[in-house]
C-alpha positions in Angstrom: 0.0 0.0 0.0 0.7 3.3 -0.2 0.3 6.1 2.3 0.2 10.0 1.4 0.6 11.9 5.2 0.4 15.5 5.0 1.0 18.5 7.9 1.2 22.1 8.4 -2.4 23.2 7.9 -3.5 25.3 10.8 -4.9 29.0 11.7 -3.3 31.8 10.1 -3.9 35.5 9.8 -4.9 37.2 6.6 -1.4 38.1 5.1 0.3 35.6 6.9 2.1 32.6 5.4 2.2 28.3 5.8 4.1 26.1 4.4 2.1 22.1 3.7 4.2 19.2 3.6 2.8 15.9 1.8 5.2 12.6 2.1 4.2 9.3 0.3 5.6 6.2 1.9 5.0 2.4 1.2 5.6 0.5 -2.2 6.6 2.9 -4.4 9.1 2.5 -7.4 8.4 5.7 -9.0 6.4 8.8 -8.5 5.0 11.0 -11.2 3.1 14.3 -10.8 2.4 15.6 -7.5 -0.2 18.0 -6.5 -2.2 19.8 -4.0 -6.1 20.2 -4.5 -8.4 22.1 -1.6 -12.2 22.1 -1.2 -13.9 24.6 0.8 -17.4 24.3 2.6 -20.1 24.2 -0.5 -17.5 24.1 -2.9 -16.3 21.6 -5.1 -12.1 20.0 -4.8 -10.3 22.6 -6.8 -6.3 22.2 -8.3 -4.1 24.2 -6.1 -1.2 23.3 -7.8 0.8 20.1 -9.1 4.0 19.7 -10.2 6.0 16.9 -12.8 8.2 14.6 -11.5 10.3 17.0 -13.9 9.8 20.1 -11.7 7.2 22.0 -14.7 4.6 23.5 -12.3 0.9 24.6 -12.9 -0.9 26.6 -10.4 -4.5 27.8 -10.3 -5.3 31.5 -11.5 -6.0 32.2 -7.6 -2.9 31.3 -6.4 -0.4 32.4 -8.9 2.5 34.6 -7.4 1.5 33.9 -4.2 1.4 29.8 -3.6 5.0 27.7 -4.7 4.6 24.1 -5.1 8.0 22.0 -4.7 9.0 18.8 -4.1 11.8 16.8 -3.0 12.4 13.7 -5.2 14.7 11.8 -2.5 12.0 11.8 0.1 9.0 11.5 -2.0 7.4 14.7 -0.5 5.8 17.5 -2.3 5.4 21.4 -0.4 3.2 24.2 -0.9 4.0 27.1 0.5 1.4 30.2 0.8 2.4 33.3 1.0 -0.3 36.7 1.0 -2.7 34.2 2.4 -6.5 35.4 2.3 -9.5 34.2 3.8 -11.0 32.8 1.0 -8.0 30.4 0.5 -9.4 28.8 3.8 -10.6 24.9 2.6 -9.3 21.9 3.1 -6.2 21.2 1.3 -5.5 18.0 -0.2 -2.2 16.8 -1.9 -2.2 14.0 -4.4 0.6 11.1 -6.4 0.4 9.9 -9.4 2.3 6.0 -8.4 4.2 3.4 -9.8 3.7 0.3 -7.5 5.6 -2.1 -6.9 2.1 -4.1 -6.0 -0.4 -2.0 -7.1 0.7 -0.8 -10.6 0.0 3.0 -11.5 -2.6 4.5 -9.0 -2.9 8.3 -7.9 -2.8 8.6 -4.0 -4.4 11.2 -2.0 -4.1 12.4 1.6 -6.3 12.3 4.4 -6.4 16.4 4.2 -5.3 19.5 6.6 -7.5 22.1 7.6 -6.0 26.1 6.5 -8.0 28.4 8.0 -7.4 32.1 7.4 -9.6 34.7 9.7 -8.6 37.3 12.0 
């Protein structure tokens, strides 16, 4: 199996910044695209972000000069971090794998997600 465990969400003020960490674990042999998704309250799961196993990004019109998705090949783990942060970016954020099993052949992964909340 694999395992997608993300961390950093929390409460932030408007103009304030976060960082989201997402690391995959289990039976991998090779990971693909990586992205983060995030779904507010009455609102459909929207792309954040995702980046190629390549490093080519693609970002939401939202997000763009604020948000920077990376990732760290090594240790499997892709980042987000928000800048400018604004209280309609509060949702649930979700980060996502595109996986080459071992087991399980090619599968895309998701997280459990972590709560961003931005209110004063």
């Amino acid at each position: 199996q694999v395992q997608l465990v993300e961390s950093g969400g929390g409460l932030v003020q408007p103009g304030g910044s976060l960082r989201l960490s997402c690391a995959a674990s289990g039976s991998i042999f090779s990971i693909n695209a990586m992205g983060w998704y995030r779904q507010a309250p009455g609102k459909e799961r929207e792309l954040v972000a995702d980046i190629s196993s390549g490093g080519l990004t693609n970002y939401a019109d939202s997000v763009k000069g604020r948000f920077t998705i990376s990732r760290d090949n090594a240790k499997n783990t892709v980042y987000l971090q928000m800048n400018s942060l604004k209280p309609e970016d509060t949702a649930v954020y979700y980060c996502n794998a595109d996986v080459l099993s071992h087991i399980f052949g090619f599968r895309r992964y998701w997280g459990q997600g972590t709560q961003v909340t931005v209110s004063s």
